[in-house]
C-alpha positions in Angstrom: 66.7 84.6 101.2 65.4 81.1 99.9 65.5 77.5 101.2 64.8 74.5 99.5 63.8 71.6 102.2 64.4 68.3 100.5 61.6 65.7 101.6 57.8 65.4 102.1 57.5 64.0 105.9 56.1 65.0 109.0 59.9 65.5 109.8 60.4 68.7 107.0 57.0 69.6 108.3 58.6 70.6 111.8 61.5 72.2 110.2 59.6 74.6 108.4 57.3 75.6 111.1 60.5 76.7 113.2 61.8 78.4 109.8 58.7 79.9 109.3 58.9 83.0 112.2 62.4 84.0 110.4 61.6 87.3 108.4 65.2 86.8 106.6 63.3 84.1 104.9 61.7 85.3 101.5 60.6 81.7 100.5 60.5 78.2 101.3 60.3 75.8 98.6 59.8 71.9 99.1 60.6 68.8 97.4 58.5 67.3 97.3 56.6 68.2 100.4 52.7 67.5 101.5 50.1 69.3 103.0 51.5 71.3 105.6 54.1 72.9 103.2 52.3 73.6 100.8 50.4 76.4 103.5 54.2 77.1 104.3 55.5 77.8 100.7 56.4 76.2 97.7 56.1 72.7 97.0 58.0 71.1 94.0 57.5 68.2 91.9 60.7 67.3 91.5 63.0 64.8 93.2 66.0 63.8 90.9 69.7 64.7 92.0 69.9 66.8 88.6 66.7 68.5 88.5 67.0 69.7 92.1 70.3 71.2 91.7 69.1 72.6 88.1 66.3 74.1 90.5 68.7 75.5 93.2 70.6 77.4 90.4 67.8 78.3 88.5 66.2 79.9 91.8 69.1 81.0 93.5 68.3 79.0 96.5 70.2 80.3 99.8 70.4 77.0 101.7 69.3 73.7 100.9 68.2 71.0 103.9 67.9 67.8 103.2 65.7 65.4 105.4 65.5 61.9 104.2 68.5 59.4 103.8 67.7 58.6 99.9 69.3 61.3 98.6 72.1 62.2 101.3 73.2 58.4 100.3 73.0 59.2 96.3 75.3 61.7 96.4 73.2 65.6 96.4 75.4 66.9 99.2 79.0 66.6 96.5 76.8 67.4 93.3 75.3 70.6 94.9 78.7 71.4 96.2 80.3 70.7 93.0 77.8 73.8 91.6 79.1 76.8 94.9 75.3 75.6 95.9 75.2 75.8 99.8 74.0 72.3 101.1 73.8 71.4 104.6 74.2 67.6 104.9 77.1 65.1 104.3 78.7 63.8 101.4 77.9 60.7 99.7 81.0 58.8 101.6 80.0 60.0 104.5 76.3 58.9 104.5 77.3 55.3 103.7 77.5 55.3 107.6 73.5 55.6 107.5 73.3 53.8 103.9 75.5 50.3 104.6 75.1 48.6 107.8 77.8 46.6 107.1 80.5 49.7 106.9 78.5 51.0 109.5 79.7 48.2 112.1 82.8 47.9 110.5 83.6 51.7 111.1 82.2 51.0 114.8 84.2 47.9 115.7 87.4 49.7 113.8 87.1 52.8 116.3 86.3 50.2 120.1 82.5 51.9 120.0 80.8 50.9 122.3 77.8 48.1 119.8 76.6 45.1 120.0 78.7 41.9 118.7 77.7 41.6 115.1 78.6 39.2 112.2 78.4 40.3 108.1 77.1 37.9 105.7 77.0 38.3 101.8 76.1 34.6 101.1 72.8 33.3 102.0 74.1 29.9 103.2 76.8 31.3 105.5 74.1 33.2 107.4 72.0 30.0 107.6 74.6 28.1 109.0 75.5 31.1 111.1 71.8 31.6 112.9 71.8 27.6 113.2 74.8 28.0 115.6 73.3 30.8 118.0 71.1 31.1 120.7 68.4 33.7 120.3 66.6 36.0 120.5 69.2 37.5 117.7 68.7 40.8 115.3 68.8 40.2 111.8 69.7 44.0 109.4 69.5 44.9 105.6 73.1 46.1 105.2 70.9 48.8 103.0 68.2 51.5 103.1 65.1 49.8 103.9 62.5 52.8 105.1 63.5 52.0 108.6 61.8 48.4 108.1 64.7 46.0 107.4 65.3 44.8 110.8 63.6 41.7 112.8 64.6 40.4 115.7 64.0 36.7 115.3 63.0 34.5 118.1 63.6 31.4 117.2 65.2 29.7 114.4 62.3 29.4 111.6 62.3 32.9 111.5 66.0 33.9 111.7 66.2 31.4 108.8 62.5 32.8 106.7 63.6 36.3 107.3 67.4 35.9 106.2 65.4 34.1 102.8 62.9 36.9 102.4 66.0 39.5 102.5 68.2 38.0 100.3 66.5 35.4 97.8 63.3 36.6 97.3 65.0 40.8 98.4 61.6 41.5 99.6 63.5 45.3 100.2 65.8 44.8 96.8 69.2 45.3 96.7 69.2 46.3 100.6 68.9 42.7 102.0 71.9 41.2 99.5 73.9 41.7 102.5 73.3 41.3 105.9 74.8 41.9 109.4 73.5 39.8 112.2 74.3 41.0 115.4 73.1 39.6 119.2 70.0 41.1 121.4 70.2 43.8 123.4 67.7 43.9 126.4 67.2 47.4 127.5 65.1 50.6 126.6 66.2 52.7 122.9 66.7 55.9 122.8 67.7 58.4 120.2 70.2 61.4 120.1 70.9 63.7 117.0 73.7 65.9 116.9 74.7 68.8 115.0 77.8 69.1 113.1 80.0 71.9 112.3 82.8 69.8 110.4 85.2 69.5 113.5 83.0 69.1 116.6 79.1 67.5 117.7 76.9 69.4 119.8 74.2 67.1 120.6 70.3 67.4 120.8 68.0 66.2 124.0 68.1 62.9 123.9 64.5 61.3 123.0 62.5 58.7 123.5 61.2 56.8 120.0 58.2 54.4 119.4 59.3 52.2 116.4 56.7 49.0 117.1 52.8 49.3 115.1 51.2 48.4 118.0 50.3 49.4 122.0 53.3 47.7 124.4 56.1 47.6 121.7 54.1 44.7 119.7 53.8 44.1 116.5 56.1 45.4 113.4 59.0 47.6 113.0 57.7 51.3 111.6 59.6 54.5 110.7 58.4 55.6 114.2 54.9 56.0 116.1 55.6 58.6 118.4 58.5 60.4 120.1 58.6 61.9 123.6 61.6 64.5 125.2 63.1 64.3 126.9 63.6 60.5 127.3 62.4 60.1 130.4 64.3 57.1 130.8 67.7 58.5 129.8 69.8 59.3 132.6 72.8 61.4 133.2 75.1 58.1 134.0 73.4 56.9 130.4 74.6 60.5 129.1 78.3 60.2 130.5 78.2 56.8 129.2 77.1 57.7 125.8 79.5 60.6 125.5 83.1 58.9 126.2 81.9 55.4 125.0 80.7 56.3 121.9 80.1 60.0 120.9 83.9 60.7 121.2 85.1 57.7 119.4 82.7 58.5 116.7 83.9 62.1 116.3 88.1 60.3 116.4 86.9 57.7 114.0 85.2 60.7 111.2 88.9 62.6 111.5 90.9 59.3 111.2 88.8 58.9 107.7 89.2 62.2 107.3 85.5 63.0 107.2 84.7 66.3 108.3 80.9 66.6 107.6 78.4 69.6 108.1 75.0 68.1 109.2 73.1 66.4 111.3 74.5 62.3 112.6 71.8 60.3 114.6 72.8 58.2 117.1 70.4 55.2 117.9 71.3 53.4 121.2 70.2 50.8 123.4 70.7 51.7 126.9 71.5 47.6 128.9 72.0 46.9 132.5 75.3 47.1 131.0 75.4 50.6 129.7 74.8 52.5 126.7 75.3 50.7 123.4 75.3 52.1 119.8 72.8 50.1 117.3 72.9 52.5 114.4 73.9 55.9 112.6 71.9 58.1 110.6 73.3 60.7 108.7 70.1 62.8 108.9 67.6 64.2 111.5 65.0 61.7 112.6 61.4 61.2 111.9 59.2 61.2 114.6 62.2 62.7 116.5 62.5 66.0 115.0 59.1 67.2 116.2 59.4 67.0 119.3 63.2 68.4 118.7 61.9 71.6 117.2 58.9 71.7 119.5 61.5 72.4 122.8 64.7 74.2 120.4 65.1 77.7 121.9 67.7 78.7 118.9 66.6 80.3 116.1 67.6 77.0 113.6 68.7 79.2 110.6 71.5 80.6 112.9 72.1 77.1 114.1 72.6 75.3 110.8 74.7 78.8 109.5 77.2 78.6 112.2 77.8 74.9 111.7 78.6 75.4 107.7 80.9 78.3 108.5 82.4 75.9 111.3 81.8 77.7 114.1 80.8 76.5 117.9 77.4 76.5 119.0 75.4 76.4 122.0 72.0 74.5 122.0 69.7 75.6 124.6 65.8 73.5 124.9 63.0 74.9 126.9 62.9 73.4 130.0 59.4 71.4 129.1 57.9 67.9 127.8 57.1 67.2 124.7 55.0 64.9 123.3 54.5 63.6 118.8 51.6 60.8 118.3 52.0 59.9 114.5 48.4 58.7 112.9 48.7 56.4 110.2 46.7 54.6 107.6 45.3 51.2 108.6 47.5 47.8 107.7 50.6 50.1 107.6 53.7 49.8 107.5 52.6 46.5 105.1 49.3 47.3 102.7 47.7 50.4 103.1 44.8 52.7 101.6 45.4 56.2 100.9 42.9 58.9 99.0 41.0 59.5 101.8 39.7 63.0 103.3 41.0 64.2 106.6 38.6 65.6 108.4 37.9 68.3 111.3 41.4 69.8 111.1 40.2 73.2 111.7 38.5 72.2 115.4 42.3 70.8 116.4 42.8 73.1 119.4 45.8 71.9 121.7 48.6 70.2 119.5 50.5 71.3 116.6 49.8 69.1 113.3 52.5 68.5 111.1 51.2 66.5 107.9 53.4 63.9 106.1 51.4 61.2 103.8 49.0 63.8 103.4 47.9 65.8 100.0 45.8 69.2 99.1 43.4 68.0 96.7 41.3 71.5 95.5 40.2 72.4 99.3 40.1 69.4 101.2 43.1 67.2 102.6 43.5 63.7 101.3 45.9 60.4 102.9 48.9 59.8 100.7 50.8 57.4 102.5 51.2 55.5 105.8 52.2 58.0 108.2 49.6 60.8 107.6 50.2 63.1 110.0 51.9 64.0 113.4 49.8 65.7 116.5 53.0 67.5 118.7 52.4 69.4 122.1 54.4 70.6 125.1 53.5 70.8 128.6 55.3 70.8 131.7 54.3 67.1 132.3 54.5 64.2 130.0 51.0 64.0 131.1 49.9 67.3 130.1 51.8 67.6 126.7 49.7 63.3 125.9 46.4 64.7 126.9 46.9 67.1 124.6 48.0 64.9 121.4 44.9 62.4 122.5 42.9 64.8 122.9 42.9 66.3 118.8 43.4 62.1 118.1 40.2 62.1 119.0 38.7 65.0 116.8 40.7 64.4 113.7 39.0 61.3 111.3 39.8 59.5 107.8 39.1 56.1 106.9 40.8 53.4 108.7 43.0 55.9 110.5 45.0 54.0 113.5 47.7 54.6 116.0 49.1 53.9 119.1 47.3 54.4 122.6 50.6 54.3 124.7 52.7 57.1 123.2 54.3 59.1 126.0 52.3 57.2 128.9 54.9 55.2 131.5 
């Protein structure tokens, strides 16, 4: 059989190392993928709704996974479904829970789960006059897709009122920031949990443990993610309990009351208070750097995992009873100004981690930065301690130009 894996981060990186071992699989294809996949298959030019389904049919492509939110929120899951192509992900409606904030909370507050208090503005003034009013620290959103970059918690008034400007006058992220939703300051530790969907029920992951800041101690800006570690080792079963009736099963009653009965992954992001679990966002998607350490400790064979959910059947998730540990390398400056075109080097002395490329490029035989997250470094151990010495440990072998990343991932 054939799959096409929609997306080029360190994320599809990890899904295609676990496909990899499955001899049922003829070929993988990519779109449009980086340096690990194209070792790994296929990689295609090629990112348009249209021309991937045109590809799909054209290749008879078995499955289709999609990683990023981009497309998920244009609509490939009802176009690819409109063509008998078999798609695992959720409809366009469906993934304006991930790509609108502002439905997001609405959908949340509609169905009593368990969020912060939140406010959402579509005139700039309102939310000036809005911030003026509240005590802070507070957490200004993009309503939109943002790259994982459009929030700020502002703490103090000049920059609740600079970022709300930057978002929606000068739309520093485009159309994302026209709306906003400003929502009060949780104090607590995050924490992330993807769950699989098989239309009617959620069978969720580990939950994990996600480094969003640039820098060492949380500082700095907000990223797509610096490093992952699972289990969270922070996460308790009371925090699991509380999670599960609070807002996993009113999340499950809200998609039937709308009638949305999805086949994919949903990513809850929460913020775990002195006064329990809260939900802060959804993704519609598997997470980035969550799924490498997901797929690093996932007994099941994926394949069978992601076929019993289309064909709506009940599965059982079972994760090796280890630690695992992602430390995501990055170009220097990012996630603001980065350069990219240079050669990564000493890949073939990496020894104790697994590395999963992302903003990285084959260019003839050597491998080339590409974007701001270059590449993830993922090991298990039966210690947190083991599985980090491990990741540091090929840190420290692999160089390119103003490489950089954080010195704190996994270590409590």
């Amino acid at each position: 059989m054939k799959i096409l894996i929609v997306g080029n981060g360190a994320r599809e990186s990890a899904i295609a190392m676990k496909l990899k071992s499955d001899r049922r699989i003829s070929k993988m294809y990519f779109a449009k993928g980086n340096a690990t996949t194209d070792l790994l298959g296929q990689n295609v030019y090629e990112d348009s709704i249209e021309g991937l389904r045109d590809f799909a049919i054209k290749e008879r492509i078995d499955l289709t996974i999609v990683g990023p939110e981009a497309p998920l929120v244009a609509g490939i899951v009802d176009e690819f479904k409109k063509h008998n192509l078999k798609i695992f992900g959720p409809r366009k409606r469906t993934a304006e829970l991930e790509g609108s904030k502002a439905f997001s909370k609405k959908f949340m507050q509609t169905h009593n789960i368990k969020t912060a208090k939140a406010v959402v503005f579509d005139a700039y003034q309102s939310a000036i006059n809005y911030v003026r009013e509240q005590q802070f620290p507070i957490v200004i959103k993009a309503s939109g897709l943002a790259g994982g970059k459009g929030v700020v918690i502002a703490d103090d008034l000049a920059e609740a009122e600079s970022t709300i400007h930057k978002f929606m006058i000068e739309r520093i992220y485009g159309d994302a920031g026209i709306q906003l939703v400003i929502e009060e300051y949780l104090r607590g530790f995050e924490t992330s949990i993807i769950a699989f969907s098989n239309g009617t029920k959620l069978f969720p992951c580990i939950p994990v443990k996600d480094y969003k800041k640039a820098g060492n101690g949380d500082m700095g800006p907000n990223t797509g993610g610096m490093g992952s570690v699972a289990p969270s080792p922070e996460f308790t079963e009371e925090h699991q309990r509380d999670f599960e009736e609070n807002i996993l099963k009113p999340t499950l009653e809200g998609l039937h009351s709308y009638k949305i009965n999805f086949k994919g992954f949903i990513f809850f992001g929460l913020m775990v208070t002195g006064n329990g679990t809260y939900l802060l966002e959804y993704n519609m998607r598997l997470g980035d750097p969550e799924t490498q350490v997901i797929m690093a400790l996932l007994e099941n064979n994926l394949y069978d995992v992601i076929m019993d959910c289309l064909e709506g059947n009940d599965i059982e998730l079972k994760f090796r009873d280890e630690k695992a540990v992602c430390l995501v390398m990055c170009s220097g400056g990012y996630p603001r100004q980065i350069e990219t075109g240079f050669e990564i080097r000493n890949i073939d002395k990496i020894s104790h981690s697994e590395v999963l490329f992302a903003g990285a490029q084959m260019r003839g035989n050597k491998t080339v930065t590409s974007g701001g997250r270059v590449l993830s470094l993922v090991a298990t151990g039966e210690t947190y301690d083991e599985a980090c010495k491990k990741v540091y440990a090929d840190a420290n072998i692999i160089h390119y130009d103003y490489e950089y990343y954080r010195e704190d991932i996994g270590k409590f």
